[in-house]
Structures are given as structure tokens and as C-alpha cells.
PDB file of N, CA, C and O in Angstrom:
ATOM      1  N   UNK A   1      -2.429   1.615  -7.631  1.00  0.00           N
ATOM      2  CA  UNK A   1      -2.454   3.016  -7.303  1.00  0.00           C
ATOM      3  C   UNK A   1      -3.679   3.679  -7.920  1.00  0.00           C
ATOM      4  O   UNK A   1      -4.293   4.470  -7.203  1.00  0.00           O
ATOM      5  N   UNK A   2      -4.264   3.379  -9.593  1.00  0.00           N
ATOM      6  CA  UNK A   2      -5.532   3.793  -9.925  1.00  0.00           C
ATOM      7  C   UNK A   2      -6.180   3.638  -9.233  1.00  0.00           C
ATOM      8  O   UNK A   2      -6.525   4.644  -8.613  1.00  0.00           O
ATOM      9  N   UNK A   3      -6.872   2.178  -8.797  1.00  0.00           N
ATOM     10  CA  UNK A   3      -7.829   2.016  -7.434  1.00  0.00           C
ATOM     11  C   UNK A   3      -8.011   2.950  -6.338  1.00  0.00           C
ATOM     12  O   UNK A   3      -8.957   3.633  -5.946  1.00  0.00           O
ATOM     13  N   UNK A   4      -6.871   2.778  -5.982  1.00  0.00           N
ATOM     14  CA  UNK A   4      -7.100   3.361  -4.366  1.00  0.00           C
ATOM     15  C   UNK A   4      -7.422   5.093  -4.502  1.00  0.00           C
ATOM     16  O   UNK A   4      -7.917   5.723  -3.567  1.00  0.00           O
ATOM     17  N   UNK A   5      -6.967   5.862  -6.117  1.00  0.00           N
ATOM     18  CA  UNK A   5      -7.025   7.010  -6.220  1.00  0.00           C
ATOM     19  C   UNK A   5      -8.624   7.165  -6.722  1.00  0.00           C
ATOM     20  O   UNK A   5      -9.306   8.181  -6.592  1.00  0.00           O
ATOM     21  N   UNK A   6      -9.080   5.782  -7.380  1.00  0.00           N
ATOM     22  CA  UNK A   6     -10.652   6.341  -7.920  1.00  0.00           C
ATOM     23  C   UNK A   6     -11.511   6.346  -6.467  1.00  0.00           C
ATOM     24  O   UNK A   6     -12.412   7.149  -6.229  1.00  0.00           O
ATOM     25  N   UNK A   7     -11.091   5.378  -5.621  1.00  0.00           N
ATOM     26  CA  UNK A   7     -11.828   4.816  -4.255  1.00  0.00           C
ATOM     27  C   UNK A   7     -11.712   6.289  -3.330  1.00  0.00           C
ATOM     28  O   UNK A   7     -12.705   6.856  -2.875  1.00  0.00           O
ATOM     29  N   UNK A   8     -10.287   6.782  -3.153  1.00  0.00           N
ATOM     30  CA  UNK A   8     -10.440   8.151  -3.012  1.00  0.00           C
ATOM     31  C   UNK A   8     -11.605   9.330  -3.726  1.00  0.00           C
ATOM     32  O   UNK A   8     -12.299   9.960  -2.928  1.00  0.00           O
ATOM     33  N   UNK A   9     -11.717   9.496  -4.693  1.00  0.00           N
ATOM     34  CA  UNK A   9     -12.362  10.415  -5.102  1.00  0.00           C
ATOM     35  C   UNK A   9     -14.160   9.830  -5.042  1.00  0.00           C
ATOM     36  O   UNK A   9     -15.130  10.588  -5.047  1.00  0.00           O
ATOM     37  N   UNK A  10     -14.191   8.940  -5.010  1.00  0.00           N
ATOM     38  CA  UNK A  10     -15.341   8.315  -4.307  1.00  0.00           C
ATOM     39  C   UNK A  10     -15.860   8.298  -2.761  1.00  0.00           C
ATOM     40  O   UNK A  10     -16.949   7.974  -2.287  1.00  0.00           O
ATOM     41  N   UNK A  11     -14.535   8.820  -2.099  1.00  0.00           N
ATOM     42  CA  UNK A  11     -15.015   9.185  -0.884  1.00  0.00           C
ATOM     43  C   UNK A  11     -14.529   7.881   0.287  1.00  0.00           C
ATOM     44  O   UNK A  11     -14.628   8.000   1.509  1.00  0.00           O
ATOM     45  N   UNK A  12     -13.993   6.642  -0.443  1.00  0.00           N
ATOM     46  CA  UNK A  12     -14.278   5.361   0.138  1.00  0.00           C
ATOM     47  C   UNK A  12     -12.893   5.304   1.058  1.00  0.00           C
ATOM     48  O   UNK A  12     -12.128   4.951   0.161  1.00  0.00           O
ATOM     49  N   UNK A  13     -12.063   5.409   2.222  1.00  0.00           N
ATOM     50  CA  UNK A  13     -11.265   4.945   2.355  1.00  0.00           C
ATOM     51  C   UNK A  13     -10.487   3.910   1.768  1.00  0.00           C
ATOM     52  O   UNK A  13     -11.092   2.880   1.471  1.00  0.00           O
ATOM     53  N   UNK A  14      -9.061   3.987   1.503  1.00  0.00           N
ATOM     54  CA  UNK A  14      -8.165   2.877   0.470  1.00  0.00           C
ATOM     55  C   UNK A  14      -6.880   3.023   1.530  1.00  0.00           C
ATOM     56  O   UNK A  14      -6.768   3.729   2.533  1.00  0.00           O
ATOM     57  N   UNK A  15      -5.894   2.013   0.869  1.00  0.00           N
ATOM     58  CA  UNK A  15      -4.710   2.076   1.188  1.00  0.00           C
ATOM     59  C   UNK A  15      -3.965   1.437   0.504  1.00  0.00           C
ATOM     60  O   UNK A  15      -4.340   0.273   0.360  1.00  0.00           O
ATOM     61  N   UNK A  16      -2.949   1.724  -0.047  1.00  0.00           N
ATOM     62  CA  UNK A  16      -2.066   1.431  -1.027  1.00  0.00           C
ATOM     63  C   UNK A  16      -0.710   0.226  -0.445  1.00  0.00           C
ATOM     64  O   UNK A  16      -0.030   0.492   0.547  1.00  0.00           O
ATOM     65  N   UNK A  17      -0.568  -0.720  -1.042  1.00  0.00           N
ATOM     66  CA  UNK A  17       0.176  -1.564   0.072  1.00  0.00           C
ATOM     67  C   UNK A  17       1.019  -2.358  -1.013  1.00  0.00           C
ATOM     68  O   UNK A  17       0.369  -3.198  -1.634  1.00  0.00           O
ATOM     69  N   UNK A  18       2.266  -2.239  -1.319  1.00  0.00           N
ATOM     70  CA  UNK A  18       3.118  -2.516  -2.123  1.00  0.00           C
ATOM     71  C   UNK A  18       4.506  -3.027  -1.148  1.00  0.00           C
ATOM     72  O   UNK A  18       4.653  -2.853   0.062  1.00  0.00           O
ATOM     73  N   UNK A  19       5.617  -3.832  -2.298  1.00  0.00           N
ATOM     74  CA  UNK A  19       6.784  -4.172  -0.909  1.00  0.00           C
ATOM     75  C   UNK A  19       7.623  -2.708  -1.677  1.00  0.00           C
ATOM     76  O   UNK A  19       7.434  -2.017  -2.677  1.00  0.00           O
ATOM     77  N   UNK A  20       8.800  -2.757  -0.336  1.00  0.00           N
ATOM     78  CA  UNK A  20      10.045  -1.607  -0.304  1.00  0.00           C
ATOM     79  C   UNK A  20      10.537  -1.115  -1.907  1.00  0.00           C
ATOM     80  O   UNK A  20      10.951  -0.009  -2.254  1.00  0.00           O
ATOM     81  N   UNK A  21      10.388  -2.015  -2.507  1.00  0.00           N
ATOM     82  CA  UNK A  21      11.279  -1.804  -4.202  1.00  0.00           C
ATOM     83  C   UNK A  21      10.464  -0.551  -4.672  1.00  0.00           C
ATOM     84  O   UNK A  21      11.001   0.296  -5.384  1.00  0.00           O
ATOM     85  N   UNK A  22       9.070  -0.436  -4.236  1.00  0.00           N
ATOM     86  CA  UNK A  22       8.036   0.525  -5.058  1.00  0.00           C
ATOM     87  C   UNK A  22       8.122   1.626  -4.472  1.00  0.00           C
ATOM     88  O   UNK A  22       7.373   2.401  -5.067  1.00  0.00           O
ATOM     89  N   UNK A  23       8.898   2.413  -3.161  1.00  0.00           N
ATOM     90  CA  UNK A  23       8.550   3.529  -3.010  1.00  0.00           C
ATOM     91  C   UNK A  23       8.345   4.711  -3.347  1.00  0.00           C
ATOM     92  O   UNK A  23       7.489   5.565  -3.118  1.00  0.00           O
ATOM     93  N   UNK A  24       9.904   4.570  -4.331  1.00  0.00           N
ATOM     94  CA  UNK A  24       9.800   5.461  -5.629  1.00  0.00           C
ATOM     95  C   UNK A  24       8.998   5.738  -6.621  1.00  0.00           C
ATOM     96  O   UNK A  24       8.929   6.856  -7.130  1.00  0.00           O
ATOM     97  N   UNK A  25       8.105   4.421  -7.095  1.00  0.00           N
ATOM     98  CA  UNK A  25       7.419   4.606  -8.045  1.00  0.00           C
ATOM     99  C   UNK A  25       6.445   5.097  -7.573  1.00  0.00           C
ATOM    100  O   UNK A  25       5.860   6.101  -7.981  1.00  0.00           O
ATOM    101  N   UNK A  26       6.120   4.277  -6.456  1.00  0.00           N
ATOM    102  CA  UNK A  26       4.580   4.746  -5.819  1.00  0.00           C
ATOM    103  C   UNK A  26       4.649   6.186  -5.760  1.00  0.00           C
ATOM    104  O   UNK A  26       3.738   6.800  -6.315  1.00  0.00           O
ATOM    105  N   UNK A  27       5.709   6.936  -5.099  1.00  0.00           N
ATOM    106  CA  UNK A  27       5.812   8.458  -4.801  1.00  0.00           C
ATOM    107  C   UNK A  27       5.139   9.282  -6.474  1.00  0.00           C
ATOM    108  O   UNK A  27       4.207  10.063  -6.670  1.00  0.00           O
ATOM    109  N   UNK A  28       5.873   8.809  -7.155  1.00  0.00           N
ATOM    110  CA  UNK A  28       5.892   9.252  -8.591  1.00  0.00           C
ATOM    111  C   UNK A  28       4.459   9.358  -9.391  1.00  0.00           C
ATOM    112  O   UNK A  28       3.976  10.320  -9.988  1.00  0.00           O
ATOM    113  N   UNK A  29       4.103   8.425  -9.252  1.00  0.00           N
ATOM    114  CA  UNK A  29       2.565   7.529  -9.137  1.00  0.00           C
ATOM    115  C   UNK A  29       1.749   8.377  -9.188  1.00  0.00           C
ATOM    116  O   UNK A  29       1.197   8.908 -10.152  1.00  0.00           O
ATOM    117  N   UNK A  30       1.604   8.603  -7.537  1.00  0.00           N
ATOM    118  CA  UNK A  30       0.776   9.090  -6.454  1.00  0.00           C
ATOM    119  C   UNK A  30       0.695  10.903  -6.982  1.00  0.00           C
ATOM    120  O   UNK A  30      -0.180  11.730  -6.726  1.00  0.00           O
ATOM    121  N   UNK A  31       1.989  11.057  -7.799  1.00  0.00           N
ATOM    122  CA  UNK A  31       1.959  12.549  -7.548  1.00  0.00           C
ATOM    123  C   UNK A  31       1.320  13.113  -9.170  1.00  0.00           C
ATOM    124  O   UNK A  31       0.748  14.197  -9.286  1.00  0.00           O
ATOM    125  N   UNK A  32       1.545  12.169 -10.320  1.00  0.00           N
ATOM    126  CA  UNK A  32       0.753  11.910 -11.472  1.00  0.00           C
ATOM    127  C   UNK A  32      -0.098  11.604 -11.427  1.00  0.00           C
ATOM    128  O   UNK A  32      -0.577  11.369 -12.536  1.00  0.00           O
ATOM    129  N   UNK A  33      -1.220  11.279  -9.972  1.00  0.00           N
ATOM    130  CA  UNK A  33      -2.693  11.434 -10.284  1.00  0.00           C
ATOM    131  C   UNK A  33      -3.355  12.224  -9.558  1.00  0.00           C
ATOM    132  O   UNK A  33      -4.579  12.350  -9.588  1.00  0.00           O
ATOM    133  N   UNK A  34      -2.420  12.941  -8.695  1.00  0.00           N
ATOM    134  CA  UNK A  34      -2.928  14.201  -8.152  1.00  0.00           C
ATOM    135  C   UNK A  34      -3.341  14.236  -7.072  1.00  0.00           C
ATOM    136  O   UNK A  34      -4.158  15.031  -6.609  1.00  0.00           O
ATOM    137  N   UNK A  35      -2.585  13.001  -6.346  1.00  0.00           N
ATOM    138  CA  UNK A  35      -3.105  12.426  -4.776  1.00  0.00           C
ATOM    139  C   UNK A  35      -1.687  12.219  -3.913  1.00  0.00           C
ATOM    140  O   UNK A  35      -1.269  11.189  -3.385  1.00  0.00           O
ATOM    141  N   UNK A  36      -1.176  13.366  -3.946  1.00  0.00           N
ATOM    142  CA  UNK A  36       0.755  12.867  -3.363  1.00  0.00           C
ATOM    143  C   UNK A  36       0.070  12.627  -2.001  1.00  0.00           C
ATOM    144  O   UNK A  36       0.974  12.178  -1.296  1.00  0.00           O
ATOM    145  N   UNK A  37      -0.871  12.683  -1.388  1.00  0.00           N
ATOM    146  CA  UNK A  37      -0.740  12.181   0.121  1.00  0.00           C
ATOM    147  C   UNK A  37      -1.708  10.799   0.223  1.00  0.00           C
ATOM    148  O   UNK A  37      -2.371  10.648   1.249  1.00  0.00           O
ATOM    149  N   UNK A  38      -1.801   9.468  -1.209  1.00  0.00           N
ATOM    150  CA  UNK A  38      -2.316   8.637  -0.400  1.00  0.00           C
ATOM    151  C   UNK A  38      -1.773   7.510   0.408  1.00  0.00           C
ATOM    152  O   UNK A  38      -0.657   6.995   0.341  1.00  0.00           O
ATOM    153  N   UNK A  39      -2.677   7.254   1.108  1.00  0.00           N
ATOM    154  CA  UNK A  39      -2.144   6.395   1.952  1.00  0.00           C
ATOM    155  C   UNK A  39      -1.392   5.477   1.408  1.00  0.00           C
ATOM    156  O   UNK A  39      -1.668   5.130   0.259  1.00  0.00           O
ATOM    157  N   UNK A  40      -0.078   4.763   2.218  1.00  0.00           N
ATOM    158  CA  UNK A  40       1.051   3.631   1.620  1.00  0.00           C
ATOM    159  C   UNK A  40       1.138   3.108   2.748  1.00  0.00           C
ATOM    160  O   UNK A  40       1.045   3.650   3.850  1.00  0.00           O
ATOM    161  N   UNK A  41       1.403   1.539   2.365  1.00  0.00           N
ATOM    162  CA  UNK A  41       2.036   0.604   3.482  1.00  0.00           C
ATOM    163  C   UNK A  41       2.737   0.186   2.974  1.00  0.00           C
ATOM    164  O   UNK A  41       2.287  -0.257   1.917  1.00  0.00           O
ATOM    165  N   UNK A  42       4.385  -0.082   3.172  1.00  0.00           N
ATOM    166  CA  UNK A  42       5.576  -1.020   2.399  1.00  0.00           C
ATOM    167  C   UNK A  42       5.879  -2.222   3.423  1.00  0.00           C
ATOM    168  O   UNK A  42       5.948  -2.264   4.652  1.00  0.00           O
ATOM    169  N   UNK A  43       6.044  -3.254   2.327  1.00  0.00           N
ATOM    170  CA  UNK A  43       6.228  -4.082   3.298  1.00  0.00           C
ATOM    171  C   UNK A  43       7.723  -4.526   2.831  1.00  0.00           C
ATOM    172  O   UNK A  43       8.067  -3.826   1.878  1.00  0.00           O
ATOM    173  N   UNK A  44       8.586  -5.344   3.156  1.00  0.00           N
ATOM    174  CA  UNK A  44       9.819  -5.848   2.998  1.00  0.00           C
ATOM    175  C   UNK A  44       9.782  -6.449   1.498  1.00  0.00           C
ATOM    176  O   UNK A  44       8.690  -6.948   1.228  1.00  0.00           O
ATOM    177  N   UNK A  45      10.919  -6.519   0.278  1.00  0.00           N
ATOM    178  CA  UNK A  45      11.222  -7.051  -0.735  1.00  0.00           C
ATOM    179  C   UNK A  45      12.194  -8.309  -0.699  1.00  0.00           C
ATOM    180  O   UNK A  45      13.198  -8.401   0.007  1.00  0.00           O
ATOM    181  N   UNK A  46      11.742  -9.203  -1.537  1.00  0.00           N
ATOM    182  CA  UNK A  46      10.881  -9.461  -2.577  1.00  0.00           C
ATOM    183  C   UNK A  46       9.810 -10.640  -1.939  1.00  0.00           C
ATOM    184  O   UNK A  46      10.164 -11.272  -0.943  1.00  0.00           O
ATOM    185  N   UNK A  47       8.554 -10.881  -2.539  1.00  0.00           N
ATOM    186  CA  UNK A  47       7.699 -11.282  -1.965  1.00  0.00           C
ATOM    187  C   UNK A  47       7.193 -12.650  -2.658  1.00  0.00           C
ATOM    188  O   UNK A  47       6.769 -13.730  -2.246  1.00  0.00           O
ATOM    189  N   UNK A  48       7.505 -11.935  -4.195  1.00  0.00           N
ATOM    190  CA  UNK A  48       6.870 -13.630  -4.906  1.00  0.00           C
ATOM    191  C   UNK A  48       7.647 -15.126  -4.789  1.00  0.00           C
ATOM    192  O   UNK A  48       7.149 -16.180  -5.185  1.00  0.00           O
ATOM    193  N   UNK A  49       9.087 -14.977  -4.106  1.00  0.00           N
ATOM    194  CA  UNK A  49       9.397 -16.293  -3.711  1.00  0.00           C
ATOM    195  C   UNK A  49       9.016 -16.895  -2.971  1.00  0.00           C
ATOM    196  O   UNK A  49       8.789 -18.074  -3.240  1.00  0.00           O
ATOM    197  N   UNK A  50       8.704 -16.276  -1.401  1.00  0.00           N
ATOM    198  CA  UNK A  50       7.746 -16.459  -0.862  1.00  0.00           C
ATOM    199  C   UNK A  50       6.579 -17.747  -0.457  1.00  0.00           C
ATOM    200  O   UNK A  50       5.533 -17.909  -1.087  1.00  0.00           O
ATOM    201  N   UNK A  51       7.047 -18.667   0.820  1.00  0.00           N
ATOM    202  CA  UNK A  51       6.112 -19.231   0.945  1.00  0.00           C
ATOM    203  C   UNK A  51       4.297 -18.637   1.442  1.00  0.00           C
ATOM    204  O   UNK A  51       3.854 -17.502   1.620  1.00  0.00           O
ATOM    205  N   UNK A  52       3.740 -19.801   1.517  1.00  0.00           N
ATOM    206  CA  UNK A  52       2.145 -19.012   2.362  1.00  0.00           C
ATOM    207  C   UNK A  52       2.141 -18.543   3.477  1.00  0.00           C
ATOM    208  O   UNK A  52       1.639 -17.480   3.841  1.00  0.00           O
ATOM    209  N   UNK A  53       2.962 -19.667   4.363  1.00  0.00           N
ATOM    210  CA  UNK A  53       3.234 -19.018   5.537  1.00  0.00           C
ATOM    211  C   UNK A  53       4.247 -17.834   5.940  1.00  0.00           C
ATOM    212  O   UNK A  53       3.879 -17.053   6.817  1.00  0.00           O
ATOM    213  N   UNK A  54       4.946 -17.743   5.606  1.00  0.00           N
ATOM    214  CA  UNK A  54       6.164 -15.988   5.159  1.00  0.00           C
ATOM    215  C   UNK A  54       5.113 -14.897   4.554  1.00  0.00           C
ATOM    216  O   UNK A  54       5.209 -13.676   4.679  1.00  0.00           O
ATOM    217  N   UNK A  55       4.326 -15.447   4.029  1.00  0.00           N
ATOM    218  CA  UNK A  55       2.908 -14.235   3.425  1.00  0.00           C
ATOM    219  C   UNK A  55       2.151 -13.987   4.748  1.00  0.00           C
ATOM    220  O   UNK A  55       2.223 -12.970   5.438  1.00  0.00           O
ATOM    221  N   UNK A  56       1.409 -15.100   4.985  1.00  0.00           N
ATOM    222  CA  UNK A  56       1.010 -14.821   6.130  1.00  0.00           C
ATOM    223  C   UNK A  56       1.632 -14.284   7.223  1.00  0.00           C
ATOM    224  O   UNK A  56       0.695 -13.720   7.788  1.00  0.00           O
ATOM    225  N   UNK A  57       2.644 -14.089   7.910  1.00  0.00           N
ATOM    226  CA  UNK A  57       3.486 -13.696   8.803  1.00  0.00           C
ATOM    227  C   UNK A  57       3.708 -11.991   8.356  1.00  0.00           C
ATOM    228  O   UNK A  57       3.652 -11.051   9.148  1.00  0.00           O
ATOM    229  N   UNK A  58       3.953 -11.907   6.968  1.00  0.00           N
ATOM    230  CA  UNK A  58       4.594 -10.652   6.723  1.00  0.00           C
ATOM    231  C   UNK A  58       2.968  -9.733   6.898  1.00  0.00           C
ATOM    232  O   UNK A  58       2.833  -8.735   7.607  1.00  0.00           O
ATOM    233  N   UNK A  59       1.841 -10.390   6.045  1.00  0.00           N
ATOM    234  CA  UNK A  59       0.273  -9.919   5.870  1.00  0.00           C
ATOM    235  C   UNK A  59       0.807  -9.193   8.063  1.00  0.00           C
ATOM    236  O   UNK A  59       0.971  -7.996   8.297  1.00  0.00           O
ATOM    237  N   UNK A  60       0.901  -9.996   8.869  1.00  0.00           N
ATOM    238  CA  UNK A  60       0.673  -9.989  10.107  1.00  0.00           C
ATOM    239  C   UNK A  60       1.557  -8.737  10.400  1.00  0.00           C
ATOM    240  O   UNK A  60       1.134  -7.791  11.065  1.00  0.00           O
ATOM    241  N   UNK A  61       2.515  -8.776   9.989  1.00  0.00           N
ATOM    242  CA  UNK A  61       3.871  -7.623  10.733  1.00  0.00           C
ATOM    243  C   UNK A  61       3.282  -6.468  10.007  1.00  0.00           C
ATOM    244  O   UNK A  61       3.942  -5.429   9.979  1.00  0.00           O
ATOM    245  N   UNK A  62       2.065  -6.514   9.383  1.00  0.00           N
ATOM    246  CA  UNK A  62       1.645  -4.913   8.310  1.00  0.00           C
ATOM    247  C   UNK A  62       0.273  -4.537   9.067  1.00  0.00           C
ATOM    248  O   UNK A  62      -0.107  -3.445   9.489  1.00  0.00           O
ATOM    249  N   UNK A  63      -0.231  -5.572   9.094  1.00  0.00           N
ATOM    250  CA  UNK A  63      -1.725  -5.447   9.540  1.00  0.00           C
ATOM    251  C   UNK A  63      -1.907  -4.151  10.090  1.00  0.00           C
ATOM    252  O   UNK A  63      -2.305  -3.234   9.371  1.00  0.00           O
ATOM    253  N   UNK A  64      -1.621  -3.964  11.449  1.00  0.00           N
ATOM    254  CA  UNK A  64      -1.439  -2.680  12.248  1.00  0.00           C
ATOM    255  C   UNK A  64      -1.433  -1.923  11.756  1.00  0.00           C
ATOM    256  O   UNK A  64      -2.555  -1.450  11.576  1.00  0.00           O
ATOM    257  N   UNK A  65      -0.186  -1.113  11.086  1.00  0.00           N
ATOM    258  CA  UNK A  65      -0.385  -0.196   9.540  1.00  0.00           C
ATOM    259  C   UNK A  65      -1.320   0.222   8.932  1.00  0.00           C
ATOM    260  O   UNK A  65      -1.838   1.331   9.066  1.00  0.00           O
ATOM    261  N   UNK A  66      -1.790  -1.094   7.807  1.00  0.00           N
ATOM    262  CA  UNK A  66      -2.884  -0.590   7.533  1.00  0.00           C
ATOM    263  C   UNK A  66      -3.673  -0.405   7.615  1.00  0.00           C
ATOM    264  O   UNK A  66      -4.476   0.017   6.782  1.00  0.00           O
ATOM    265  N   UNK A  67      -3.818  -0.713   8.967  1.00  0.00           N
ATOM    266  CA  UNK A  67      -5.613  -0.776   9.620  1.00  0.00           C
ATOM    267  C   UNK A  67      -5.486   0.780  10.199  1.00  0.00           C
ATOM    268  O   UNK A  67      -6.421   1.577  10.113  1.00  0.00           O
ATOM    269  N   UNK A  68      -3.995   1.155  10.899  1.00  0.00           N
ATOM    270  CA  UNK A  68      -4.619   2.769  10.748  1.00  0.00           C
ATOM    271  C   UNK A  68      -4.481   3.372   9.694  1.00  0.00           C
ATOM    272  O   UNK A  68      -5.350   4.223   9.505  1.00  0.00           O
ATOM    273  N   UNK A  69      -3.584   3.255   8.772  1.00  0.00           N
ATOM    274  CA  UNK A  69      -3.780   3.902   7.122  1.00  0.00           C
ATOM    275  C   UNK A  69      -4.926   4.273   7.277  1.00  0.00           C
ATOM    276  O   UNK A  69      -5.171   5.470   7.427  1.00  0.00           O
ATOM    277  N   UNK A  70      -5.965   3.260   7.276  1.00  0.00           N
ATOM    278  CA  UNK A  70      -6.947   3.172   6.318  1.00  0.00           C
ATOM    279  C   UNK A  70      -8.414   3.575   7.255  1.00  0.00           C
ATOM    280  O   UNK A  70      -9.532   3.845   6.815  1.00  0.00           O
ATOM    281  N   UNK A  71      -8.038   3.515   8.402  1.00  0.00           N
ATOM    282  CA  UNK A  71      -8.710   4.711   9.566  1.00  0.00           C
ATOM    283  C   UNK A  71      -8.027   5.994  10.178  1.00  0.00           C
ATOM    284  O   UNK A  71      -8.258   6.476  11.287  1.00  0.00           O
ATOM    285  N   UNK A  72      -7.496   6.264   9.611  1.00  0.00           N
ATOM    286  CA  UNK A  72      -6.852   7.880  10.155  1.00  0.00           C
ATOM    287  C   UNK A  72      -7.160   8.997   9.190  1.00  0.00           C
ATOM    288  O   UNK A  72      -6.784  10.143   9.433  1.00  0.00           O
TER     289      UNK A  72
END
């Protein structure tokens, strides 16, 4: 969430991309650095059991998302 808020104030397009468990925090986050509207993508929990290919697949079911996140 630092990142994407310094990349913001830099001007750079970001997007914030965490799974479902973080929405809360992220909200919380986001609103303690003075950026409650940056961009978020959630993806489904939990992730680190997770094979490569279930990464890859899930990376795929988000893509879309954040590709407009991070152009709109």
C-alpha cells in the first residue's frame, strides 16, 4: 500500500492487488495515508497454498481488473 501511495504522488499510475482477507485493512490503510480512493484489485483467499498453475489461472481471472485499475 506504501508503494502504490508514493507511485501515486509521483504521478505514476499503481494498483494495489491483495486477496479478499485484506479488504478491511487495505480500506484502513488507504485512508491512513491519505489516498481512500486508491486503486484495489482482490483476488480470492488464501493464496500461499497454492500451486503455479492456480496462480497462474487466478493472475488470469484478475488481469482484466487491473489493467483497467490501472488505466482508468
Amino acid at each position: 500500500m506504501h508503494d502504490i501511495a508514493d507511485l501515486e504522488l509521483r504521478g505514476v499510475p499503481g494498483v494495489f492487488v491483495a486477496s479478499d482477507e485484506f479488504v478491511s485493512a487495505a480500506d484502513a490503510q488507504s485512508q491512513a495515508l491519505g489516498f481512500p480512493t486508491l486503486r484495489r484489485v482482490f483476488t480470492s483467499h488464501p493464496i500461499q497454498d497454492r500451486t503455479d498453475a492456480e496462480m497462474r489461472d487466478l493472475a488470469d481471472s484478475v488481469f482484466d481488473q487491473i489493467l483497467a485499475a490501472i488505466t482508468e
